[in-house]
Each structure stands twice: as structure tokens, then as C-alpha cells.
C-alpha positions in Angstrom: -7.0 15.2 -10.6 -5.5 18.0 -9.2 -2.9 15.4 -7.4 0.4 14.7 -7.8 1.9 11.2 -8.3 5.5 10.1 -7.6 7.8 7.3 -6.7 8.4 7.3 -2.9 12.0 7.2 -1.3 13.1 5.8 2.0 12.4 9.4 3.8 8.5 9.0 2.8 8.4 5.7 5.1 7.1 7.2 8.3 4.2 9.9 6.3 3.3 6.7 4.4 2.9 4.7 7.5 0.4 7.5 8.4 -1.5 7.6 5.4 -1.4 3.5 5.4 -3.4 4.0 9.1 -5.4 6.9 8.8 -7.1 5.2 5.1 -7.5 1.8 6.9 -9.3 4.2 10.3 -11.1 5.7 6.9 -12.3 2.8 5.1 -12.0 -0.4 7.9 -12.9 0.8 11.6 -16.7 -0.6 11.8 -15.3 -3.9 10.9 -12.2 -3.9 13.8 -12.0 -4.4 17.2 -12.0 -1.0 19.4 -8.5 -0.9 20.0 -6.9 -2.7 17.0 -5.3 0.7 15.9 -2.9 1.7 18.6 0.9 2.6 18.7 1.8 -1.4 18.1 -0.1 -1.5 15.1 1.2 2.3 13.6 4.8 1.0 14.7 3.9 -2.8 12.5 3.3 0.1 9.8 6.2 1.8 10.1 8.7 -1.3 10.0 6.5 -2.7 7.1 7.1 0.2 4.8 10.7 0.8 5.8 11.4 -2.5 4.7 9.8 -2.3 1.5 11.1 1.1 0.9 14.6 -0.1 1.4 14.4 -2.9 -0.5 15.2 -2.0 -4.5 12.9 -4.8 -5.2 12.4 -4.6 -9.5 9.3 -6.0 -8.9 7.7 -3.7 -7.0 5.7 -0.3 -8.0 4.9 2.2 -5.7 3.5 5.4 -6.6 2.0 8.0 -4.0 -0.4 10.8 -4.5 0.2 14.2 -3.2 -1.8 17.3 -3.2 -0.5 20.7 -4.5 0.8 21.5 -0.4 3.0 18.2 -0.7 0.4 16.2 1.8 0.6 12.6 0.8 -3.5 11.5 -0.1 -3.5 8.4 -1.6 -1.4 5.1 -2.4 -0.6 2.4 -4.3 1.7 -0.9 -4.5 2.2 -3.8 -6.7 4.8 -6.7 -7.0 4.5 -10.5 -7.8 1.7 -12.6 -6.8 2.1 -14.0 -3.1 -0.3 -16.4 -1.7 -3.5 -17.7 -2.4 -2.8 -18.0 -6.2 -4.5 -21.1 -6.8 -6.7 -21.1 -9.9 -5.2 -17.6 -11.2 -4.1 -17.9 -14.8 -0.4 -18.0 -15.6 -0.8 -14.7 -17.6 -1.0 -12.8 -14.2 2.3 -11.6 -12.9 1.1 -8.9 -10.8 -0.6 -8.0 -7.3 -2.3 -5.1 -6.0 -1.3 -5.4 -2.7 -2.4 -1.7 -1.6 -4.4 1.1 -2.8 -5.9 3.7 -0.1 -7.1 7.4 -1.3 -8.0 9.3 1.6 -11.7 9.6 1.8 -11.6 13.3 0.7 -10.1 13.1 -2.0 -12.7 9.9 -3.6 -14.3 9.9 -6.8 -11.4 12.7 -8.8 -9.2 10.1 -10.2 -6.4 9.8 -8.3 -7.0 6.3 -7.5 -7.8 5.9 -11.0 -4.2 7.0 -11.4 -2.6 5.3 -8.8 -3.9 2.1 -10.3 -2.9 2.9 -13.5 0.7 3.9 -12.0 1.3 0.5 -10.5 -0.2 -1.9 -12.8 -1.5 -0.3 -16.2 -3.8 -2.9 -18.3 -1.7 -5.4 -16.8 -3.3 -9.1 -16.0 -3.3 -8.6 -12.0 -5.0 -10.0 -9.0 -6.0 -8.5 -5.8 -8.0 -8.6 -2.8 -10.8 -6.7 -1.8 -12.8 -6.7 1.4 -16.3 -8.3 0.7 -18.3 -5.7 2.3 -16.8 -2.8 0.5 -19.0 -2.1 -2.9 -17.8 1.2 -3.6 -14.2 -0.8 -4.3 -15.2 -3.8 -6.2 -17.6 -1.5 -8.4 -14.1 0.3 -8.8 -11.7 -2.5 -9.7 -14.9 -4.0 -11.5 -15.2 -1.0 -14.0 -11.0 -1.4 -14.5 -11.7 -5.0 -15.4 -11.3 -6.9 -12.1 -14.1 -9.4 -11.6 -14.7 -11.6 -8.3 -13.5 -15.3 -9.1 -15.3 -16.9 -6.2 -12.0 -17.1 -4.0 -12.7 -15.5 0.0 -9.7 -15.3 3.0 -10.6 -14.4 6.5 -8.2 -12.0 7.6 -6.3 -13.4 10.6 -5.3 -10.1 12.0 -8.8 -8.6 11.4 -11.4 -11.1 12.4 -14.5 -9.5 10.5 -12.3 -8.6 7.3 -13.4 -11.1 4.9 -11.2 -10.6 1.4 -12.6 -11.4 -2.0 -10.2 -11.9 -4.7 -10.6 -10.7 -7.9 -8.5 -11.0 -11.3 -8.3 -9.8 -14.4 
């Protein structure tokens, strides 16, 4: 992995917001409405990480991915459980609540790292969207497995996300 990971500050906010849209374009935009991705939703973006970028939060990791010219690629971010936690063993204290890797930069570790960064060999949870394999075979080969568990995703009405635990 020829990328570089760090802990982001408050003045990564509005490149992260960037990076949060342009992976979710990336990975989601045959499964959203034409439209869904326009100034309201980069602004939600914004406000969302300026919040949790502000907020010194113990619980949460961050860790972003940077390439050697300082371009944020990839990201990841973890804190306590939220949610849907019914059936989840007590042992898990964690949730994956991002990870995005730009598409270029798939498959030469650094989401490997940035999972690694945010929740080692933790006991975790997270959710996945059903109809992306490439991610659960991912999560799957770091010990995740699909408990049975699915959400529609209210602001995305094809999104259907699978939980997985480990």
C-alpha cells in the first residue's frame, strides 16, 4: 500500500465530505434515484463530518488514507454500536460505521489498513449493502459473517443493508 494513513483534524472536514460523496457516486449510484446526489446532500455531508470531527468523542476512530501528493483516497470510522443491535453478542463494542476506498485505489490494501486502523481484531458489527459482493467477500475474509439481520435504508430506497458481526 503505497498510502498513507492518519487521524483526521477539523480542517479535513470539507475534503472528507468529498471523498464521503464521490465513494458513495463510486460504489451506490445504480441503486439511487437520478438526483439524490446534489448540493443538499454534499452540504448533509459536510455538517455530518464537521460534527463528528469536532466532537473529541473517545469512542470514535477515524483514520483516512492519503496518497504520496496528500489526496485523501480512502476512509474509515468506528465508535459504539448504535441501532439495530438486537441479537449482537455483548462482546461487541464496536461499529463500522464507514469505510469507502476510492475505486482506483481497490484491491492494494488500504482498506485492509483502514479496517485494521479503526477496529483491529476487535468483536464489531457493521452493515453492508446486500447487493455489494465484492464488500461482504471483503469483511467475510476479515471474519465478518452475515447474521440474517436486513434494514431498508430510508434515505435510499433500493439500499437494502445486511448486517454482519464478528
Amino acid at each position: 500500500m503505497a498510502q498513507q494513513l492518519r487521524t483526521p483534524t477539523r480542517a479535513d472536514a470539507h475534503e472528507l465530505a468529498k471523498l464521503h460523496v464521490a465513494c458513495w457516486k463510486e460504489t451506490y449510484s445504480d441503486l439511487l434515484p437520478e438526483g439524490f446526489f446534489d448540493s443538499a446532500h454534499d452540504e448533509q455531508r459536510l455538517q455530518m463530518w464537521n460534527k463528528v470531527l469536532a466532537d473529541p468523542n473517545p469512542l470514535f476512530r477515524i483514520s483516512l488514507a492519503e496518497n504520496a501528493d496528500g489526496k485523501l483516497v480512502g476512509f474509515a470510522f468506528s465508535a459504539a454500536p448504535t441501532g439495530n443491535t438486537e441479537g449482537i453478542p455483548s462482546s461487541v463494542s464496536r461499529q463500522l460505521y464507514n469505510l469507502y476506498v476510492l475505486q482506483g485505489f481497490h484491491g492494494d490494501g488500504t482498506g485492509q489498513a483502514l479496517l485494521d486502523a479503526v477496529l483491529g481484531g476487535e468483536p464489531a458489527m457493521l452493515w453492508v449493502e446486500s447487493q455489494n459482493p465484492r464488500a461482504i467477500r471483503f469483511y467475510q475474509r476479515n471474519g465478518f459473517a452475515l447474521d440474517g439481520v436486513t434494514e431498508d435504508d430510508p434515505m435510499a430506497p433500493k439500499i437494502t443493508d445486511a448486517r454482519m458481526v464478528r
